[in-house]
C-alpha positions in Angstrom: 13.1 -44.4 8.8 10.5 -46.0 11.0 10.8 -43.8 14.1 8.0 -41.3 14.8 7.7 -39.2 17.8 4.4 -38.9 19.4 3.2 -36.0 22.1 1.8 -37.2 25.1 -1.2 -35.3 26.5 1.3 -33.5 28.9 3.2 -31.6 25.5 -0.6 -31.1 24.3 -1.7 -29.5 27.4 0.9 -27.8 29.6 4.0 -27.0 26.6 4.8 -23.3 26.1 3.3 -23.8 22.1 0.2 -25.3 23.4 0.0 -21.8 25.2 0.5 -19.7 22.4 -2.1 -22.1 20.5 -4.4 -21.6 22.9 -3.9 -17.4 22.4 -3.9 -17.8 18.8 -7.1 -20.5 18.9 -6.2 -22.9 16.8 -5.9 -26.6 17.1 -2.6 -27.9 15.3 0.8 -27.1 15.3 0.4 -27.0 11.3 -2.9 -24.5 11.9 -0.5 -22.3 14.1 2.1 -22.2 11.5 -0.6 -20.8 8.9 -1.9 -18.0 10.8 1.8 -17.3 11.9 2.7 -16.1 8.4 -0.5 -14.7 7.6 -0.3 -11.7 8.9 3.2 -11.6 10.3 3.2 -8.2 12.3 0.3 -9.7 14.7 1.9 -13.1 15.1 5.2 -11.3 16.1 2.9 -8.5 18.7 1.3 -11.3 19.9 4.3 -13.5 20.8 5.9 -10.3 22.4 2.5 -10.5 24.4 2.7 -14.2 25.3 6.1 -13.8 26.8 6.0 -10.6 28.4 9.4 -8.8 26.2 9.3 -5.4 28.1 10.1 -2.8 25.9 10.9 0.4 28.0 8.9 2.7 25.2 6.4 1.5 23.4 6.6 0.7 19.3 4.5 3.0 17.2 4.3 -0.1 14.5 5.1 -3.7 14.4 6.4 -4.0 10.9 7.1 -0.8 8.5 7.9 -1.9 5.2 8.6 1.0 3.4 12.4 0.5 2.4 11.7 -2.6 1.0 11.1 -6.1 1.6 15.3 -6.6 2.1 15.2 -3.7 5.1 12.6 -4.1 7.3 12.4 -1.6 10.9 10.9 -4.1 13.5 9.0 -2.0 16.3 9.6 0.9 14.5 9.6 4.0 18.0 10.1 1.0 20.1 12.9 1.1 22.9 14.2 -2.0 24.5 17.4 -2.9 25.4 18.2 -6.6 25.4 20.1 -7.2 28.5 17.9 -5.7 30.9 14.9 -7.6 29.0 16.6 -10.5 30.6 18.2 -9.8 33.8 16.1 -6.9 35.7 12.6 -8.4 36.1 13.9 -11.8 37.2 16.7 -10.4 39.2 13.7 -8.5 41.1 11.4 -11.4 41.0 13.4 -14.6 41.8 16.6 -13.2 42.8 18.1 -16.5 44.2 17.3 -18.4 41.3 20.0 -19.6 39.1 20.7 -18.3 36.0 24.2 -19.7 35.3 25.8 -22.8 35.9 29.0 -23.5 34.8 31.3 -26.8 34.8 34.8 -27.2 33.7 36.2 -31.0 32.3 37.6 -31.2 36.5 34.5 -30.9 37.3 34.6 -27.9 39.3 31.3 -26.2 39.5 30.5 -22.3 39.5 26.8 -20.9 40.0 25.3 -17.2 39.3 22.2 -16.8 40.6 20.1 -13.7 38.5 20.9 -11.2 41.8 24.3 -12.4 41.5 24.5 -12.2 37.4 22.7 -8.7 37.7 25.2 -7.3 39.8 27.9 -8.9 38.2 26.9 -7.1 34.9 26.5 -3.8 36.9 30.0 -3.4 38.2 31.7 -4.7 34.5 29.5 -2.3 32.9 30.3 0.8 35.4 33.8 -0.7 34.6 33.8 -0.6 31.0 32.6 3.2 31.2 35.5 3.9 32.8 37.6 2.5 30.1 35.9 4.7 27.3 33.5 1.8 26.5 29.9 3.5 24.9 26.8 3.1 22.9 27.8 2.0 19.3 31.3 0.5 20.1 32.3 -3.1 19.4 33.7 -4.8 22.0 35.0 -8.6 21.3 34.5 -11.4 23.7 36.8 -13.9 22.9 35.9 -16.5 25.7 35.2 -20.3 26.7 32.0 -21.3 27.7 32.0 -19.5 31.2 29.9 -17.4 33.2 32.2 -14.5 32.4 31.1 -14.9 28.9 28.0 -14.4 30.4 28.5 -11.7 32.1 30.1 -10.1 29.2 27.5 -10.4 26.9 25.3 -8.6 29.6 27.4 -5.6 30.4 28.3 -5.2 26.7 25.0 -5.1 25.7 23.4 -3.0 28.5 26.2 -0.2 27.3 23.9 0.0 24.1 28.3 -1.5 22.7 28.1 -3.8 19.6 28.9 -7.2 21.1 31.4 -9.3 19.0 31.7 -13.2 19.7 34.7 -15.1 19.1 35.1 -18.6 18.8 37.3 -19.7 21.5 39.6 -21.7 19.3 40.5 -19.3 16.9 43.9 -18.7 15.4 45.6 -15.1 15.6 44.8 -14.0 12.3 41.3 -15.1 12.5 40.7 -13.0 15.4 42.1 -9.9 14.2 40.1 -10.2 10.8 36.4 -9.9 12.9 38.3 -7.7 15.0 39.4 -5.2 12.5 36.1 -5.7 10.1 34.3 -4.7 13.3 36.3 -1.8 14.3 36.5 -3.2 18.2 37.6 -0.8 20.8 38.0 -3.6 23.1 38.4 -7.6 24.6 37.1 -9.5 26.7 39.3 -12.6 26.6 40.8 -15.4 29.1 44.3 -16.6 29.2 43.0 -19.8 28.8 40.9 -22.9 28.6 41.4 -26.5 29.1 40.6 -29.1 26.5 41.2 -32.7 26.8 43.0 -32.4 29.7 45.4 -29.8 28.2 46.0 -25.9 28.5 45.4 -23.9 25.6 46.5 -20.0 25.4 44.1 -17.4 24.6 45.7 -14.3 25.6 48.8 -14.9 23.8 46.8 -16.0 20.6 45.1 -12.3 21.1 48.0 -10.6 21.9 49.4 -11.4 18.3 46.4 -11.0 16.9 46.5 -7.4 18.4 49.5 -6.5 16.7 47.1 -6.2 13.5 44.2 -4.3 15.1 44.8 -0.5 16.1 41.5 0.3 17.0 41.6 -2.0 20.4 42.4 0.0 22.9 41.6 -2.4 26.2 41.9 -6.0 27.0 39.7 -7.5 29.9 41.7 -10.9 31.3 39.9 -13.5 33.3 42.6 -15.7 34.8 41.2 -19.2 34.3 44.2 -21.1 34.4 45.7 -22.1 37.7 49.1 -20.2 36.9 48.1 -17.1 35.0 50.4 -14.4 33.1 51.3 -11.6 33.6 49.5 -8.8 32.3 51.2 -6.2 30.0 50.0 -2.6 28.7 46.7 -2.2 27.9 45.6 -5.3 29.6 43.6 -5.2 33.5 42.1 -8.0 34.9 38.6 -9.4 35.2 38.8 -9.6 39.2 40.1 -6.0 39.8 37.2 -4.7 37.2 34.7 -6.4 39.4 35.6 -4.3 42.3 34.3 -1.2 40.9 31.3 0.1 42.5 28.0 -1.2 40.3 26.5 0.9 37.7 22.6 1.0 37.6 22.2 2.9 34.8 21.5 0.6 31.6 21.4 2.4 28.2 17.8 2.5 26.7 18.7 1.5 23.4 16.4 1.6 20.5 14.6 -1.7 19.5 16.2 -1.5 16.1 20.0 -0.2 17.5 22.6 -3.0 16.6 22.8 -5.8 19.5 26.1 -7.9 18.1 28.0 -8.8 14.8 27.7 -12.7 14.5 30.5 -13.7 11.6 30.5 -16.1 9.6 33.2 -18.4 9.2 33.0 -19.1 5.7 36.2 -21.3 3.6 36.3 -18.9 0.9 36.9 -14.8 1.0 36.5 -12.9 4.4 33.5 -13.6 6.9 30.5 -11.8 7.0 29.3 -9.9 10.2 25.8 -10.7 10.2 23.8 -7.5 12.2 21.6 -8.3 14.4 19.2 -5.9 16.7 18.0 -5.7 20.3 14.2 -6.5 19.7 14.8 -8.5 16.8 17.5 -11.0 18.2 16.0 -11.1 21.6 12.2 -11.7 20.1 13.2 -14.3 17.9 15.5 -16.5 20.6 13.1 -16.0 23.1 10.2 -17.8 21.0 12.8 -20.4 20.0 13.7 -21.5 23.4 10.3 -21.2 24.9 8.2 -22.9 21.8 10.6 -25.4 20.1 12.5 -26.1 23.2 10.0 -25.8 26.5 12.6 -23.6 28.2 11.2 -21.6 31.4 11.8 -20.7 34.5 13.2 -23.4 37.2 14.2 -25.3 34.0 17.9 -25.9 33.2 19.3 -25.7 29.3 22.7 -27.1 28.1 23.8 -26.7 24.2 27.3 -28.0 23.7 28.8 -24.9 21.6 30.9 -22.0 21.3 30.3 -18.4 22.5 31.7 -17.6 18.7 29.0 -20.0 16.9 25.3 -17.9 17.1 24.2 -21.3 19.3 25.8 -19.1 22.0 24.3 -15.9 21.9 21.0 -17.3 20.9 21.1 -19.6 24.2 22.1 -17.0 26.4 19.4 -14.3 26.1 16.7 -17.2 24.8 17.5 -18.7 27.7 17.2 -15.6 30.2 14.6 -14.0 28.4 12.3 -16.9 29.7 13.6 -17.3 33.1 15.5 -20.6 32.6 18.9 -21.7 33.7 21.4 -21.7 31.3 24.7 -24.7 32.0 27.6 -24.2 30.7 30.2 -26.7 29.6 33.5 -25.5 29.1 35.6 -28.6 27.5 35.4 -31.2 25.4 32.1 -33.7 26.1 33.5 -37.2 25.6 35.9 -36.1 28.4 37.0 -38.6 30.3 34.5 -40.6 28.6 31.4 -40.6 26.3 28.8 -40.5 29.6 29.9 -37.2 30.5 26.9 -35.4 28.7 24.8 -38.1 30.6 26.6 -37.0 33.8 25.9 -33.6 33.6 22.0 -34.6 32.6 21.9 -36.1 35.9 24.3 -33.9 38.1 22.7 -30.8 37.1 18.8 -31.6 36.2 19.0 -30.6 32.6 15.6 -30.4 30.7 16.7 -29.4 27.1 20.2 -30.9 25.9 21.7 -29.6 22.5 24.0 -32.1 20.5 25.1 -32.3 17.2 24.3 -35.6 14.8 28.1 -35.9 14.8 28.4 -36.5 18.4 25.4 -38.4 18.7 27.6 -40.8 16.3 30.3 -40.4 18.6 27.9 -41.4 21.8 26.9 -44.1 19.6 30.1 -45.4 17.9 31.5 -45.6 21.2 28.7 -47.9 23.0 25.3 -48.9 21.8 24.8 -50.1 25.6 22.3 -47.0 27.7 24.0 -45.1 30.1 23.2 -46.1 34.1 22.7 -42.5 34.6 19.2 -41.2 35.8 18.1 -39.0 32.4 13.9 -38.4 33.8 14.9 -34.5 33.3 15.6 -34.4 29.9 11.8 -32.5 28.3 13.4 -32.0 24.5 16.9 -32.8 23.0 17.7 -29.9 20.4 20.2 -30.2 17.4 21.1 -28.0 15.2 24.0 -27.3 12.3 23.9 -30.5 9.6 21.8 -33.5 8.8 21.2 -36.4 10.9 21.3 -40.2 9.6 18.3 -41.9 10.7 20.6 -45.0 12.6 21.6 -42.4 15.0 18.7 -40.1 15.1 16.6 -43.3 16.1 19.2 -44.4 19.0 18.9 -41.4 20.6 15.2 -40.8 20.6 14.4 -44.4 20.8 16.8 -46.5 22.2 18.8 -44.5 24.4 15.5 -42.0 25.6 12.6 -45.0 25.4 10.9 -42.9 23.1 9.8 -40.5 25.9 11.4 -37.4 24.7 10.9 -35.4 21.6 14.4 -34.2 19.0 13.6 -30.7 17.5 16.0 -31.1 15.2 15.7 -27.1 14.0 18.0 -25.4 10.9 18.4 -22.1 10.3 21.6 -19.9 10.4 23.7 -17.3 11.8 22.4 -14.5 9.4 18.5 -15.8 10.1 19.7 -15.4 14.0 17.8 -18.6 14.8 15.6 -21.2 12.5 13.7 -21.4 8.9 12.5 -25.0 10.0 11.5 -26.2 13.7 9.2 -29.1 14.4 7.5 -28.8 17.6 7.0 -30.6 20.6 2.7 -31.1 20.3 2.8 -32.9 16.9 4.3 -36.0 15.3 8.1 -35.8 14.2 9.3 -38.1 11.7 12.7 -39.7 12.3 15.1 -36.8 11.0 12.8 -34.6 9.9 12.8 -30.3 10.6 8.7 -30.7 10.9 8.5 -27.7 9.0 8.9 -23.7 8.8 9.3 -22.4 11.9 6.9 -19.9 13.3 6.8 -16.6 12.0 8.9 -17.9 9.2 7.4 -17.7 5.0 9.6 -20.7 3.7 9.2 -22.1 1.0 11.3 -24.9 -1.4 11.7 -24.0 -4.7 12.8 -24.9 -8.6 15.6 -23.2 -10.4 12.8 -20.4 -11.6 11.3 -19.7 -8.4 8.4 -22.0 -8.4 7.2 -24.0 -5.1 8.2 -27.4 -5.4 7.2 -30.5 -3.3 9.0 -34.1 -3.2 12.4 -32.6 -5.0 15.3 -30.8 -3.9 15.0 -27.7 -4.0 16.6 -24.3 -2.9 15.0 -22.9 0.6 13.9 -19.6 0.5 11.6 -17.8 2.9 9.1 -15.2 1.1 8.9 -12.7 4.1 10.9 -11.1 6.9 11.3 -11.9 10.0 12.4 -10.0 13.2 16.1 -11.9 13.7 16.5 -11.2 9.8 20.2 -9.9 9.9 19.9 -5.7 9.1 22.8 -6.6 6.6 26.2 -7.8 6.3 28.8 -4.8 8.3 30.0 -2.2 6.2 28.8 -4.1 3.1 25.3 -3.8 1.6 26.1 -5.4 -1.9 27.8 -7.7 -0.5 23.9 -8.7 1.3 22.0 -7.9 -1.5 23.8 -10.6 -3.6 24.4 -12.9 -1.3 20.5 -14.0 -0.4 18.3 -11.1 -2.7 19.8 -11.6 -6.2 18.9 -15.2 -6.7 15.1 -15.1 -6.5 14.1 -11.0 -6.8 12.1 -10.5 -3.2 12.9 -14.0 -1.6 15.5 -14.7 0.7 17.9 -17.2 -0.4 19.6 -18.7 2.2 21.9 -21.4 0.3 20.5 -24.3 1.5 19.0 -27.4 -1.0 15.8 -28.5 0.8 12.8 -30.8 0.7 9.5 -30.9 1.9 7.3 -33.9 1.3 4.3 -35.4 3.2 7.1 -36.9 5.6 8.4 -33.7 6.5 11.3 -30.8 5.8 14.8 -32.0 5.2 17.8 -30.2 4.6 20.2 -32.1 2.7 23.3 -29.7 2.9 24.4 -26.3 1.3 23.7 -26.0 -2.1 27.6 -26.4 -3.2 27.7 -28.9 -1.2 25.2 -30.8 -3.0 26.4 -33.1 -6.2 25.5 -33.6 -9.3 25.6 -37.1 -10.8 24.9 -37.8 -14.4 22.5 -34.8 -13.9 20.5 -35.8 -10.9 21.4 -33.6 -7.7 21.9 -35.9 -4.7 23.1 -34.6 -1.0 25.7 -36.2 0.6 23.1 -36.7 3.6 21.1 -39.1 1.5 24.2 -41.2 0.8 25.8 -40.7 4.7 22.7 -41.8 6.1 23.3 -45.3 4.0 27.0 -45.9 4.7 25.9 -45.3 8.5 23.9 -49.0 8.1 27.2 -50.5 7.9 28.4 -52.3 11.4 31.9 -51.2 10.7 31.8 -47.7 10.2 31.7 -45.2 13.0 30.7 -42.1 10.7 31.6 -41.1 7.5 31.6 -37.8 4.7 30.6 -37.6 1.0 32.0 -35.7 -1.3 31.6 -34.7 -5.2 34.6 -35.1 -7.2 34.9 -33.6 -10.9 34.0 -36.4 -13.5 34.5 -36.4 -17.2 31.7 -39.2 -17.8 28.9 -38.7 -15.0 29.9 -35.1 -14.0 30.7 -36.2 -10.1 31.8 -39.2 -9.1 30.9 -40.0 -5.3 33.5 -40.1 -2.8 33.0 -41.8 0.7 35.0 -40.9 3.4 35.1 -43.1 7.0 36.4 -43.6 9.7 35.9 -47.2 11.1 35.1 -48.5 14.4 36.6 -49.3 17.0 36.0 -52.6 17.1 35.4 -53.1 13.5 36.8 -56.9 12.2 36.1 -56.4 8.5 38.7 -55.5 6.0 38.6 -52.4 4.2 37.9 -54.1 0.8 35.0 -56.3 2.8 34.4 -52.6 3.8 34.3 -51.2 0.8 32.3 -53.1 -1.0 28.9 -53.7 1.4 29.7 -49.8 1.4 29.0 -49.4 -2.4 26.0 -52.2 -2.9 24.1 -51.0 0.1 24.4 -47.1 -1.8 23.3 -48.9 -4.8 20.5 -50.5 -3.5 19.1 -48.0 -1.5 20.1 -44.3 -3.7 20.2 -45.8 -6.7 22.9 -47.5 -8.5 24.6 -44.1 -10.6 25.6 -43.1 -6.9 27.3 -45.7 -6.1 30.5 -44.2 -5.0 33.9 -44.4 -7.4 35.9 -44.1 -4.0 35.6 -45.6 -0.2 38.7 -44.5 2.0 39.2 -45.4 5.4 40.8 -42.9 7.2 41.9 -42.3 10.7 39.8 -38.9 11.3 37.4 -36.4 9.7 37.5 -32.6 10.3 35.0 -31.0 12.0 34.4 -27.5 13.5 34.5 -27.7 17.6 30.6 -27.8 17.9 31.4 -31.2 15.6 29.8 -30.1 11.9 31.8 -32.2 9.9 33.9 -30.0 7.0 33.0 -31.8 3.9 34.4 -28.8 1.4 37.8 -28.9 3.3 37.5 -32.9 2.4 37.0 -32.2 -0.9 39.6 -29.4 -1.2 42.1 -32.1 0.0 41.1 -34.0 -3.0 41.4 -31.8 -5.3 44.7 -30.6 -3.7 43.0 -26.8 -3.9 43.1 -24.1 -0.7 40.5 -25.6 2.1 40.0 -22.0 3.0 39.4 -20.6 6.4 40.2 -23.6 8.8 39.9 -21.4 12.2 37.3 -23.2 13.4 38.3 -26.3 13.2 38.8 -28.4 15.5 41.3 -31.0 13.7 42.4 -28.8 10.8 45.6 -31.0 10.7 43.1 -33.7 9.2 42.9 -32.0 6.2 46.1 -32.8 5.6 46.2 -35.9 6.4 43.4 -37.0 4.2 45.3 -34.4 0.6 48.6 -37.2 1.5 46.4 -40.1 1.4 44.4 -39.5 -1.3 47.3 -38.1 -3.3 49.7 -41.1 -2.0 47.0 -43.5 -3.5 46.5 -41.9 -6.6 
């Protein structure tokens, strides 16, 4: 890893975190992390001071600890509701501003400004009181990246209503398992999206899934596809909803009342609804945006993910809680080719662009040449979700983006409702690295008793709370308590193996993820990172496979390029001495299979325990979010057809 990033005086002197260091009066971006966790209630009041969060009644306290470390009340007395935190004052200030742009893979362009998004949210909102919608429901929205989803999330929110995402690709049975744990009174849902050029159902895919969920007693419809269906009972559409006369009147939650239910989509048991509050949400992805990822107003942020992933809800009100303009993609981003993200860089000024490492390989696996598209907008490119290999990590930042902009490459989670570790924009940034804890944020890597550890691998943990800190998992406080308290008594333990040296924070994968050869824990990012040296291979996945001598063996997964000449053996074996030489030579892998695709998730996090479960011919678990779950079979016949 030789790639460094460097801040330029204008990061040191103009960014939104050289602001706050000014406020703060400290000198280094290390410095500013210090005295954020020192005293963690003042940090928090005075980042709710540096970006102006209007809270309709003031808090009493910042931070009252008195149920315990695990259940924190954030702005205990406040009132603020989040919706109107980021729509009212910049509907009244900048009212022809945008807020929302949105572009479909035809390239057909829609644009909200905030007076239009404002009143857009009144009338659904007036419209979903009429339907029996109120404070403390759940209501779904099952959407593609559109402004409806927008919209949604808006009106939902400003009913004081527990907003639900949904992944947009989920099966029937998926659906109504969120739907049902939640308790949803209503959709919000779309008969459709386009994807590769091809029509895919929603509304039917709901309406089965509704079979299984009494409680929903209303459907919303947007008609998105050029021949729509028909709707049936219980089911009005968007367009008449949006004639109803606009509804002022937003409810004044409290700052701790329950904002949305973020699931999970774990592979094993049911998925956990994550709780997550007005204040606390919006406080946490408002910093995030405006410190990590110099989001404000008259600048444009694109993430390429799913309203059902927390990207989506995190970019909507961080976004709008600054003032910025949030772009939407709705599609697939290598559609019709791989300089379509480029395109819409250049089409629609876009200052902070969020990939994954796994497109990046994609972008890069496809052509090394740099796009004849104008990219002088781009401030910060943000990735999130799984470890990066430094080849591509350094194309990106260095080859394709002349070294000009920075990668906050930030990890975190949907329970955390945003990031442990964030580097930032005014200090160096090793190739790959997280930089370190984010602000506000007590991490910490640790041993198997507990004890800080430095230069090993290590669990992540974080010592204190935070104001995104999920309020538990719904309906289930065991199932919270053991899941990130019963591990290390008073730290949070978010199931993550870390490291933090003098080069930086890694993470190197969930902790079962993470294999054990001959006794020595390895991640699968340490040995991905080599295979991705190889000229031949376009990306690959490591797996640990049960061994009676070492414990694991390593298995290598690829998929080869398109223009690779080698032969898999020729493959194969530069594959195994270049792990040798680099790792070490007990991780050099027992099997290298070439195969025609991996399986990822549609925000393209590659599924390395569904791999494994293919090996090991066991139950992948839940495959709803995938975007290729017919890989995983693919890969259990070739494996087993070899064996």
């Amino acid at each position: 890893m030789t790639y460094e990033w460097q801040p330029t005086a204008d990061y040191l002197e103009h960014s939104n975190v050289a602001r706050l260091m000014r406020r703060l009066d400290v000198k280094t971006a290390d410095d500013l992390r210090a005295v954020s966790v020192e005293d963690i209630g003042r940090f928090w009041e005075a980042v709710v001071d540096d970006l102006t969060i209007p809270f309709h009644t003031p808090y009493t306290q910042v931070l009252d600890l008195s149920g315990g470390i695990e259940w924190p009340e954030w702005f205990a007395g406040g009132g603020l509701n989040a919706a109107e935190a980021c729509l009212s004052s910049w509907a009244a200030e900048d009212p022809d501003a945008r807020a929302v742009v949105h572009e479909n893979e035809d390239g057909a362009v829609t644009t909200l400004t905030f007076a239009q998004l404002d009143d857009a949210v009144a009338r659904l909102r007036a419209a979903l009181r009429e339907l029996g919608v109120g404070k403390g429901d759940a209501v779904a929205v099952y959407l593609p990246m559109i402004a409806e989803a927008v919209v949604a999330t808006y009106a939902v929110a400003g009913l004081g209503a527990i907003l639900v995402p949904l992944f947009s690709g989920f099966s029937p049975s998926a659906i109504a398992a969120r739907l049902r744990d939640a308790g949803a009174v209503a959709v919000v849902t779309a008969d459709g999206t386009h994807r590769r050029g091809r029509p895919l159902s929603m509304l039917q895919q709901l309406r089965t899934a509704r079979e299984q969920c009494p409680t929903v007693r209303s459907t919303v419809v947007v008609h998105n596809l050029p021949e729509p269906l028909e709707l049936t009972e219980g089911e009005v559409g968007w367009a008449r909803l949006l004639e109803t006369a606009p509804d002022p009147m937003v409810e004044p939650t409290a700052a701790s009342d329950v904002l949305l239910l973020a699931y999970t989509s774990g592979t094993t048991g049911k998925p956990k609804g994550a709780v997550h509050t007005h204040a606390g949400f919006l406080l946490k992805t408002a910093s995030e945006l405006a410190y990590a990822f110099e989001v404000t107003r008259g600048r444009t942020l694109s993430w390429i993910t799913d309203m059902g992933w927390i990207m989506g809800p995190l970019t909507v009100f961080g976004t709008h809680s600054n003032g910025g303009t949030l772009l939407l993609y709705e599609g697939s981003p290598d559609v019709p080719d791989t300089t379509r993200l480029w395109d819409l860089v250049e089409k629609h000024g876009i200052s902070t662009l969020g990939l994954s490492p796994t497109l990046t390989r994609t972008l890069r696996a496809a052509s090394t040449a740099r796009p004849d598209r104008d990219l002088s907008t781009l401030r910060v490119i943000g990735s999130t979700g799984e470890p990066w290999d430094p080849e591509s990590y350094e194309w990106l930042a260095r080859d394709l983006l002349d070294e000009r902009v920075p990668v906050i490459n930030f990890s975190g989670g949907t329970e955390v409702g945003g990031s442990f570790l964030c580097p930032y924009p005014v200090e160096s940034i090793r190739s790959c690295s997280l930089g370190g804890p984010a602000l506000g944020m007590d991490v910490d890597v640790v041993d198997d008793h507990g004890e800080s550890m430095r230069g090993g691998i290590g669990e992540l943990v974080c010592r204190q709370p935070w104001p995104s800190m999920t309020r538990g998992v719904w309906k289930d406080p065991d199932r919270y308590h053991e899941a990130y308290w019963s591990t290390f008594p008073g730290m949070w333990r978010h199931g993550d193996f870390a490291k933090a040296d003098e080069d930086g924070w890694y993470i190197l994968g969930r902790s079962d993820d993470v294999m054990n050869v001959a006794g020595k824990r390895v991640a699968p990012a340490e040995i991905e990172s080599v295979v991705a040296t190889d000229p031949d291979v376009a990306e690959s996945a490591v797996v640990g496979v049960p061994d009676p001598q070492k414990g694991e063996a390593i298995w290598v997964f690829y998929v080869a390029r398109r223009a690779a000449t080698s032969s898999e053996d020729d493959i194969a074996q530069r594959v195994r001495a270049s792990v040798a030489a680099e790792v070490g030579k007990p991780f050099a892998p027992s099997r290298i299979i070439r195969v025609e695709q991996l399986p990822k998730t549609r925000s393209a996090k590659i599924l390395r325990r569904a791999i494994r479960a293919a090996v090991l011919d066991s139950d992948p678990g839940d495959l709803s979010g995938a975007e290729n779950p017919g890989a995983v079979d693919q890969i259990r016949q070739q494996v087993h057809r070899e064996r």
